[in-house]
One Martini backbone bead per residue (centre of mass of N, CA, C, O) as a GRO file, in nm:
protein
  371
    1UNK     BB    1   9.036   8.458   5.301
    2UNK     BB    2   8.778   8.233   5.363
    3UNK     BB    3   8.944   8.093   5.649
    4UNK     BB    4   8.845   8.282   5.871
    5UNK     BB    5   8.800   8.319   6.191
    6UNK     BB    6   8.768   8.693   6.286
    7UNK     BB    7   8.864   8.862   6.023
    8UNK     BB    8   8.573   8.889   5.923
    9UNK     BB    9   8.399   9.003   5.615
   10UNK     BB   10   8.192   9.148   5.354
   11UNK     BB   11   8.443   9.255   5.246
   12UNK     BB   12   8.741   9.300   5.145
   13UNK     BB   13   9.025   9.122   5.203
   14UNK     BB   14   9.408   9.099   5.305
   15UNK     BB   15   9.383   8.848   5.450
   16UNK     BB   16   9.509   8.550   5.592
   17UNK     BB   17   9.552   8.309   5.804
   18UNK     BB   18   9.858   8.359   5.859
   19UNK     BB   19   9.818   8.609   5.922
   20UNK     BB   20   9.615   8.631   6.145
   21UNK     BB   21   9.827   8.468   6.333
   22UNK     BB   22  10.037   8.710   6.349
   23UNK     BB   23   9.835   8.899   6.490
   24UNK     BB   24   9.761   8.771   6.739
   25UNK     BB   25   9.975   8.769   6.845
   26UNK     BB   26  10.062   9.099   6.843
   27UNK     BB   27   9.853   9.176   6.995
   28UNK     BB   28   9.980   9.020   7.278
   29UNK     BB   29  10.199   9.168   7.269
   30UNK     BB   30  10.115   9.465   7.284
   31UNK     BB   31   9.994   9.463   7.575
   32UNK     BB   32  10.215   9.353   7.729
   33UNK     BB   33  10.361   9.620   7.673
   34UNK     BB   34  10.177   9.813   7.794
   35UNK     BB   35  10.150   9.710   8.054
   36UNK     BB   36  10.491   9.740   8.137
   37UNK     BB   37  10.454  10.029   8.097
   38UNK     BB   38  10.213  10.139   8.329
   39UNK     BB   39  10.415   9.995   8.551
   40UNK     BB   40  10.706  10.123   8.550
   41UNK     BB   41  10.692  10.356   8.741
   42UNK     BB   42  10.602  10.152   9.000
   43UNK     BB   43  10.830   9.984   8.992
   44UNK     BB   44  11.078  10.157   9.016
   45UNK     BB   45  10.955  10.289   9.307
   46UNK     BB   46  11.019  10.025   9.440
   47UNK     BB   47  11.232   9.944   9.409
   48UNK     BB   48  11.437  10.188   9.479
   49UNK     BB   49  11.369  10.183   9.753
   50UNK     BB   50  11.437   9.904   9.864
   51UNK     BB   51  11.730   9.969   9.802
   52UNK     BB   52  11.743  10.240  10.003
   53UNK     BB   53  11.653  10.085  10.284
   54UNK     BB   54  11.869   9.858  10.274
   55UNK     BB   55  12.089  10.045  10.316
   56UNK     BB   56  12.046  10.204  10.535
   57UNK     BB   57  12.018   9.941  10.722
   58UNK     BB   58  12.354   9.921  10.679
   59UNK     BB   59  12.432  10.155  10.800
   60UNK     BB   60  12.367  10.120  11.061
   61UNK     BB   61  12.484   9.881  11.156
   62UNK     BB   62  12.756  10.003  11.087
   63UNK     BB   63  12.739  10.177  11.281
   64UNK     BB   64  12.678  10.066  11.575
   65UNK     BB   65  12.914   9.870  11.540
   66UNK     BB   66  13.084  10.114  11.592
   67UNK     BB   67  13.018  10.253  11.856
   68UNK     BB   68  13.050   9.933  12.049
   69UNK     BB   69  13.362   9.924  11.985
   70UNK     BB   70  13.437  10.187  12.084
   71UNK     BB   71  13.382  10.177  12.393
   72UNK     BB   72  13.589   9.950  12.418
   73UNK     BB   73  13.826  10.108  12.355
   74UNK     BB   74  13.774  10.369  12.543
   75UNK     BB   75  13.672  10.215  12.850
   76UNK     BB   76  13.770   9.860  12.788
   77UNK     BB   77  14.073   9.798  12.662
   78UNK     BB   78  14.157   9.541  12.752
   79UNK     BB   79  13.862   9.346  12.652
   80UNK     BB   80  13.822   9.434  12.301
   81UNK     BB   81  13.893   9.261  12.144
   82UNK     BB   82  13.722   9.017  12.224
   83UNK     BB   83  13.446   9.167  12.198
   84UNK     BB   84  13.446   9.273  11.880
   85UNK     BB   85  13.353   8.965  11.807
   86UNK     BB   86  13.069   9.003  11.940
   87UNK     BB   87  12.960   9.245  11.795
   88UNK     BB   88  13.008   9.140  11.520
   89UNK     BB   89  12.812   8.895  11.557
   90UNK     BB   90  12.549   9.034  11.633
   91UNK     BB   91  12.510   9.222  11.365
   92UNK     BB   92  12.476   9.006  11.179
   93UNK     BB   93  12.226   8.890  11.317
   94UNK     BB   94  12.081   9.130  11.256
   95UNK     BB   95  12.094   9.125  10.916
   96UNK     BB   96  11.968   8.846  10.869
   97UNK     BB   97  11.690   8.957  10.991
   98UNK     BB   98  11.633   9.165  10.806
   99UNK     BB   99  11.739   8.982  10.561
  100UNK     BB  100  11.498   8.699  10.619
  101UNK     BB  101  11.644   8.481  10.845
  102UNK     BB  102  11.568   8.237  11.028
  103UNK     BB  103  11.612   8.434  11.345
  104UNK     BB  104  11.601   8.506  11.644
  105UNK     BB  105  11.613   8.790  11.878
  106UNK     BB  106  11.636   8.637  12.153
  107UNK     BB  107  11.871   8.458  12.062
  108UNK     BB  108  12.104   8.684  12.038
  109UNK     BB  109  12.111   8.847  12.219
  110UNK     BB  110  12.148   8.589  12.439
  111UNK     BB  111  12.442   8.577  12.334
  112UNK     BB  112  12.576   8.790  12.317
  113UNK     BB  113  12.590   8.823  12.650
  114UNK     BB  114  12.707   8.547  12.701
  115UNK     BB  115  12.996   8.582  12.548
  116UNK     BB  116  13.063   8.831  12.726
  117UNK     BB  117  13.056   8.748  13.049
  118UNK     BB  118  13.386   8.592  13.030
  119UNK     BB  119  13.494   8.908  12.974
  120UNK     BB  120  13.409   9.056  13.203
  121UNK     BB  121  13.484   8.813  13.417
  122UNK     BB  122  13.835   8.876  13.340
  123UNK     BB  123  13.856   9.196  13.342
  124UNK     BB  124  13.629   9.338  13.584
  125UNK     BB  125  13.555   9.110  13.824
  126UNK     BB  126  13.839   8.914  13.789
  127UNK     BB  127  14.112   9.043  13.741
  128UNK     BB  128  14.414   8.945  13.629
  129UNK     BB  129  14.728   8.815  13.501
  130UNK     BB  130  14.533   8.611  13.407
  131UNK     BB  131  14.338   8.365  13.233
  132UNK     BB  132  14.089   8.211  13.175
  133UNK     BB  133  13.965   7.923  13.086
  134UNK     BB  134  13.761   7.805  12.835
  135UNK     BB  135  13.563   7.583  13.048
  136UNK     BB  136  13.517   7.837  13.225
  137UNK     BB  137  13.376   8.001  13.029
  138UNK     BB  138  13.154   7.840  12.960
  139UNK     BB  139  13.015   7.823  13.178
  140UNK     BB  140  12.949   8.099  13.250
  141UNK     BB  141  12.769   8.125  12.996
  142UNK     BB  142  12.558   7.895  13.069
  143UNK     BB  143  12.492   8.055  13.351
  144UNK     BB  144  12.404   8.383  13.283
  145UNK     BB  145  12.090   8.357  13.293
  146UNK     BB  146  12.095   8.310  13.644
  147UNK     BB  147  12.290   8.538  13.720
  148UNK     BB  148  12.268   8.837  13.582
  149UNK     BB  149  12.461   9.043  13.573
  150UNK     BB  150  12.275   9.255  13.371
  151UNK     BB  151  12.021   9.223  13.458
  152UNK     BB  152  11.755   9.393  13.243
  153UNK     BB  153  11.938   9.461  12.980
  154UNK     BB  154  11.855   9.171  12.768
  155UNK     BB  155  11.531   9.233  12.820
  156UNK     BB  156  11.535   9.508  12.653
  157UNK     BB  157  11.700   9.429  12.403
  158UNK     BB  158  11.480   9.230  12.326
  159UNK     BB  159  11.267   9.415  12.290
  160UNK     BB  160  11.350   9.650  12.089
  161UNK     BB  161  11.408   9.469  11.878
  162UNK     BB  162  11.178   9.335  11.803
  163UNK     BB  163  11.022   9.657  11.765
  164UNK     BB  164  11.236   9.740  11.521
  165UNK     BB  165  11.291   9.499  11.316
  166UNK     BB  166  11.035   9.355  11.236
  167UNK     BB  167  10.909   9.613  11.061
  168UNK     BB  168  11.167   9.623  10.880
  169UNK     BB  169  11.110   9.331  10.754
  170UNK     BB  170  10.845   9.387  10.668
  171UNK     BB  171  10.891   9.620  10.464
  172UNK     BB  172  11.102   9.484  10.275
  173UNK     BB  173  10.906   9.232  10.191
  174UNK     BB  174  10.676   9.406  10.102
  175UNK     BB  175  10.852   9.562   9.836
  176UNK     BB  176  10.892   9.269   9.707
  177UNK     BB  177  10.618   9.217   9.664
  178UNK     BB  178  10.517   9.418   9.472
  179UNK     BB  179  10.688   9.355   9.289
  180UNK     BB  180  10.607   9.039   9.196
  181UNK     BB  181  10.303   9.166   9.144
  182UNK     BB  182  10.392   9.331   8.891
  183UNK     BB  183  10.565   9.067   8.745
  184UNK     BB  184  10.314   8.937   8.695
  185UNK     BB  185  10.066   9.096   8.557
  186UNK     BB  186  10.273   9.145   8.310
  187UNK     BB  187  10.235   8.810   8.275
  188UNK     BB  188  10.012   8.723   8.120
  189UNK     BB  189   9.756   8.496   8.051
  190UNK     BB  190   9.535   8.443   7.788
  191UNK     BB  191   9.280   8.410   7.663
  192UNK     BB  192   9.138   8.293   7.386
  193UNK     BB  193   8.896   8.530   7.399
  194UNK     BB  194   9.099   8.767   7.423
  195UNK     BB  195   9.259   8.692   7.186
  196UNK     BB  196   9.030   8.765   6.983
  197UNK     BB  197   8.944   9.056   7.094
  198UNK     BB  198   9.248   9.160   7.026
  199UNK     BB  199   9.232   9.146   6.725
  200UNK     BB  200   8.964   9.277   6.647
  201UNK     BB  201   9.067   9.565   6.801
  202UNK     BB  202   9.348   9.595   6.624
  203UNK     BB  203   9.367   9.382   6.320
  204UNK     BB  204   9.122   9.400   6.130
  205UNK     BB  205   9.102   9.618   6.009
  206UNK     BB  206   9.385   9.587   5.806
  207UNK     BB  207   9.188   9.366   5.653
  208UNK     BB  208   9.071   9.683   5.494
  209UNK     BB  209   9.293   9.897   5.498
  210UNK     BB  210   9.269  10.014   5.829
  211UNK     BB  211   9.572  10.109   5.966
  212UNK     BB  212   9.487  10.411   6.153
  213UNK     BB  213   9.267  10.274   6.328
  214UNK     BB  214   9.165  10.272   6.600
  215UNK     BB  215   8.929  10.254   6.862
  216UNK     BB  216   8.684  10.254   7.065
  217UNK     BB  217   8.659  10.359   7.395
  218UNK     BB  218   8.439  10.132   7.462
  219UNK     BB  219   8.540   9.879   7.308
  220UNK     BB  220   8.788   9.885   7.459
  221UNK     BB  221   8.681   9.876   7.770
  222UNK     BB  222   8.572   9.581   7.722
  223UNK     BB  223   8.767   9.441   7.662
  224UNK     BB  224   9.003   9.452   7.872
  225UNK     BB  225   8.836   9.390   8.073
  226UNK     BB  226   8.793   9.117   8.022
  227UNK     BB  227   9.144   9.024   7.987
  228UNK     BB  228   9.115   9.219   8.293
  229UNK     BB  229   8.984   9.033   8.545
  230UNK     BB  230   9.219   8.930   8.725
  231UNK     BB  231   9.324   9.226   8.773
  232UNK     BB  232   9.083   9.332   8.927
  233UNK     BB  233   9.125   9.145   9.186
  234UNK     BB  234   9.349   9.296   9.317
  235UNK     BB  235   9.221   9.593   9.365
  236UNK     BB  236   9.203   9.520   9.717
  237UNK     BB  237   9.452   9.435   9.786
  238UNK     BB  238   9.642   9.676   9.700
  239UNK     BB  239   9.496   9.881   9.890
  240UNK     BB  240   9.568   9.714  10.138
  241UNK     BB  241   9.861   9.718  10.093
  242UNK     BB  242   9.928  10.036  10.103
  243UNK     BB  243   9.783  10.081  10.390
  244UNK     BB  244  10.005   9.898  10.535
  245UNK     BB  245  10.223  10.040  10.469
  246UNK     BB  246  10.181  10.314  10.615
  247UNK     BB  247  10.159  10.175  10.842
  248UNK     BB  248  10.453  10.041  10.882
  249UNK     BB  249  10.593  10.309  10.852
  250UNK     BB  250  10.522  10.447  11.161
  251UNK     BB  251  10.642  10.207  11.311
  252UNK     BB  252  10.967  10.312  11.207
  253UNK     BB  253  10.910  10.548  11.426
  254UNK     BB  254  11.118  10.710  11.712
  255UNK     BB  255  11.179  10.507  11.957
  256UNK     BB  256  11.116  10.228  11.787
  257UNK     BB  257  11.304  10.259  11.575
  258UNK     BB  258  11.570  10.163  11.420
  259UNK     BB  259  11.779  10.410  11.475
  260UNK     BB  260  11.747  10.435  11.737
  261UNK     BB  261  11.858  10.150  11.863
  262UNK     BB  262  12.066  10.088  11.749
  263UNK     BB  263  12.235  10.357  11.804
  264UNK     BB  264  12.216  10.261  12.120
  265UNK     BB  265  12.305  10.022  12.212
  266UNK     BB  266  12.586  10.108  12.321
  267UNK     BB  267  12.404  10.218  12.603
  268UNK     BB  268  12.313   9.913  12.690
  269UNK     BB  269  12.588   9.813  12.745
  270UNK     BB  270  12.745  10.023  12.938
  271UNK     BB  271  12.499   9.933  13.179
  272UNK     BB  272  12.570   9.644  13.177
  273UNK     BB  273  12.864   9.660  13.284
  274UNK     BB  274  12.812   9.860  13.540
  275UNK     BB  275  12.635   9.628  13.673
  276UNK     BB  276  12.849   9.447  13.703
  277UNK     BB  277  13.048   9.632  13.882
  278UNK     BB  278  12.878   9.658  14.094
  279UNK     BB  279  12.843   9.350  14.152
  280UNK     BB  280  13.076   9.194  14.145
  281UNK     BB  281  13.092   9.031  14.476
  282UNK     BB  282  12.814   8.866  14.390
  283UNK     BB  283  12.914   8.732  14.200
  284UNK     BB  284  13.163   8.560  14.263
  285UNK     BB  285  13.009   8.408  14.461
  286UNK     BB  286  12.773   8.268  14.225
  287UNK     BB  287  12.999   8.154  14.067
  288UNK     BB  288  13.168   7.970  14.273
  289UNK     BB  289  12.907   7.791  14.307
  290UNK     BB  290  12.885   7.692  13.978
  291UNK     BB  291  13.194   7.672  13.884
  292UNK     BB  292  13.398   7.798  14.116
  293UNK     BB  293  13.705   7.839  14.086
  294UNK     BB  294  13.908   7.958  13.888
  295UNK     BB  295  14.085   7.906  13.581
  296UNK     BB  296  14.394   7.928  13.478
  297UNK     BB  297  14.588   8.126  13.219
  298UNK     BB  298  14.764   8.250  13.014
  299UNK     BB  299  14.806   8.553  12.913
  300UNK     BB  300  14.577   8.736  12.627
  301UNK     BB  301  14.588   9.056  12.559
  302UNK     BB  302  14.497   9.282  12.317
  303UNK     BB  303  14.455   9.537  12.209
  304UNK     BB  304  14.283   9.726  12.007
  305UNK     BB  305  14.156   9.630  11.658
  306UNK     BB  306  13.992   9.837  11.596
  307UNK     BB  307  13.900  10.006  11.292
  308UNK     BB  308  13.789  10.351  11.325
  309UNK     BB  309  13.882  10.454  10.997
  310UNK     BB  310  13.710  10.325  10.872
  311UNK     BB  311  13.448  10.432  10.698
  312UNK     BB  312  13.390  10.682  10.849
  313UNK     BB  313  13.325  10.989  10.655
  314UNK     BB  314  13.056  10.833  10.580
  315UNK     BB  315  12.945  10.772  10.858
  316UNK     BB  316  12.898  11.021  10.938
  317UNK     BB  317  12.736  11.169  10.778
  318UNK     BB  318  12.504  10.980  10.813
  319UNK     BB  319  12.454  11.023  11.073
  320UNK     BB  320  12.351  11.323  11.160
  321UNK     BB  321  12.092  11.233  10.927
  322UNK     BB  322  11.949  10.951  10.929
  323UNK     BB  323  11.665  10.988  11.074
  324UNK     BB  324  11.576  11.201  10.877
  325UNK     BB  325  11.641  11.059  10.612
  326UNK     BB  326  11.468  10.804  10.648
  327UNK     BB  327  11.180  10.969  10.711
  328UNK     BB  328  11.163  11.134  10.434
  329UNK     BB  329  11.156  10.922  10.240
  330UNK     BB  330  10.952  10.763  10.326
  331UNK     BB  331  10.706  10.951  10.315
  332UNK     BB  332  10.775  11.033  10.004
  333UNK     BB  333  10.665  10.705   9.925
  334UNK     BB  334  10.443  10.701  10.001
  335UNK     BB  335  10.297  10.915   9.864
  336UNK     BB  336  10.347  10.800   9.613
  337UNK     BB  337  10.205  10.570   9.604
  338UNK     BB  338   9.902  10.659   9.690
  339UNK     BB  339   9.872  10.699   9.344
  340UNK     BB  340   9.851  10.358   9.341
  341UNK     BB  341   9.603  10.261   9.454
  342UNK     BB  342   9.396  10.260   9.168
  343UNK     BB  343   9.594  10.086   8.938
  344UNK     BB  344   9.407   9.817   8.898
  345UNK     BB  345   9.117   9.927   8.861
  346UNK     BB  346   9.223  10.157   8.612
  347UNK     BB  347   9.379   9.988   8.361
  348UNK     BB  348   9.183  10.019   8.138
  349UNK     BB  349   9.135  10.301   8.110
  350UNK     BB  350   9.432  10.365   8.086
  351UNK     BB  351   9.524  10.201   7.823
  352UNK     BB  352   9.329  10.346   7.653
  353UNK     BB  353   9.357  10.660   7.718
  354UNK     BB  354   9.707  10.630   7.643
  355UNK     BB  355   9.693  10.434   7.381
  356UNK     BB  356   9.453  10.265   7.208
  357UNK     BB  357   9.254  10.453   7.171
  358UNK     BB  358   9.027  10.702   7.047
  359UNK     BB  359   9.002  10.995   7.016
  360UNK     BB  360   8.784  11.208   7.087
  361UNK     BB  361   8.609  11.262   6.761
  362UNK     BB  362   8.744  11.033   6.625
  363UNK     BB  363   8.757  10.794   6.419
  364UNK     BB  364   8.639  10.431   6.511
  365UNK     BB  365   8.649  10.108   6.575
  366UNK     BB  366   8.372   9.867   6.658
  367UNK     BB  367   8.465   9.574   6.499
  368UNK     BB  368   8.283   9.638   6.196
  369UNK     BB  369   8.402   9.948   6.168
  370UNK     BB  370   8.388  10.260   6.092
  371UNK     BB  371   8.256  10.569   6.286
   0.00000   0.00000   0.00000
């Protein structure tokens, strides 16, 4: 092989050009697993984490509005089909908001009242034997925010929401941007002079004869780092992205955390119910003002449809230790993150201490010879 590129040497050797670049692939190809395995753990840690957050938080909405449901079935049960119509679009649209759909917080919570309002105003605050029609109805919808019939509790529900699932949304974005992020970097593109510093570190010796021979670990770290300098640059934001996390890990518990509020929902619209109760005969008057008298049509009311029994024993396990067993797995997952601080800082170190070069005190290739 008088014709070789990177793998000359003074000795004779047994490589071809065609061997050559076969080795030079398999460099790469070396390289690239080694990468994907030294990443494996991270990204595992990342990825199973974030399928267990958007679970947990599928099972919140699902308690959510099953507890949403269950009062108006058991409170409020004239008018409990027609309202939990209404609860499962809220819920739905909290689902779309949490994961990634671009509605507003302050949109959906204002439908959800003002759909509930020609309901309220249907069976509690003007019940009568008929039903209103549907363009009353309508009217109802459009006027429900001058009217106020809720008081200040759908401005309450819109802060609540905002301050609890924004943050949730971000945890759950912020954990798939990791994985990315991981996913880049294990499949790098190398320069051409990376591709043959790393044929001469790791296939040059083989055509001497040197098949057991690994690198030096100085040679093997001047190597690595040069063909990880593009990723060596991640190492600053990688760090302040790990402590992102933990900052909105934080956001995510206590009073304002999404466990807590999804939760309590029921009892901000039970809330909200009774300040109509209390207002009724003002609403009416306010109402008669800007819709007219109601029109009427033949009454049409099932009783509760909600089937309160749909996988319950799931869901109470679920409630019971929901708020601790997401703050506890969160926690456990930071810490576990925080190891993985200085990972891209630290890959050329961790590659060659663990696969590439040769342990202290052996024989090792320096590029040139055995050494």
């Amino acid at each position: 092989g008088v014709d070789l590129q990177v793998c000359t040497s003074r000795n004779p050797t047994c490589c071809t050009k065609k061997m050559e670049e076969r080795y030079q692939t398999a460099a790469k190809q070396d390289i690239q697993q080694v990468l994907q395995t030294s990443s494996a753990a991270l990204k595992f840690l990342i990825s199973r984490n974030a399928a267990a957050f958007q679970e947990t938080f599928e099972m919140l909405i699902r308690l959510a509005e099953n507890y949403t449901s269950t009062l108006f079935c058991n409170t409020y049960r004239t008018m409990a089909a027609e309202a939990t119509v209404h609860v499962q679009e809220f819920f739905t649209d909290v689902g779309l908001f949490l994961f990634g759909t671009d509605v507003s917080t302050e949109e959906f919570v204002n439908r959800f009242f003002d759909t509930l309002f020609p309901v309220v105003y249907n069976h509690v605050i003007n019940s009568g034997p008929t039903d209103i029609s549907l363009e009353y109805a309508e009217c109802l919808r459009m006027a429900r925010r001058d009217i106020r019939p809720f008081g200040n509790i759908p401005k309450k529900a819109i802060g609540q929401m905002g301050r609890s699932l924004l943050p949730s949304r971000t945890f759950l974005q912020a954990l798939n941007l990791g994985i990315e992020v991981i996913n880049t970097t294990d499949h790098l593109h190398f320069s051409k002079a990376c591709s043959r510093a790393l044929l001469r570190m790791q296939y040059c010796p083989h055509c001497q004869g040197l098949t057991l021979s690994k690198p030096c670990m100085g040679y093997c770290l001047n190597t690595i780092r040069g063909c990880l300098a593009d990723v060596a640059e991640v190492d600053l934001h990688w760090r302040g992205y790990v402590q992102s996390l933990e900052e909105l890990s934080g956001a995510l518990s206590g009073a304002h955390g999404i466990g807590h509020v999804l939760l309590n929902f029921h009892s901000l619209v039970r809330d909200a119910l009774v300040q109509a109760q209390i207002n009724g005969p003002e609403l009416l008057e306010q109402v008669n003002k800007i819709c007219g008298p109601p029109v009427w049509k033949p009454k049409q009311s099932p009783g509760c449809s909600f089937d309160q029994n749909k996988d319950n024993q799931r869901l109470k396990m679920f409630s019971r230790d929901s708020e601790e067993m997401f703050a506890n797995r969160r926690k456990e997952f930071i810490s576990q993150l925080r190891l993985y601080r200085a990972f891209y800082g630290g890959l050329a170190d961790q590659l060659c201490g663990n696969e590439l070069a040769a342990a202290d005190g052996l024989p090792c290739w320096n590029g040139e010879d055995v050494v």
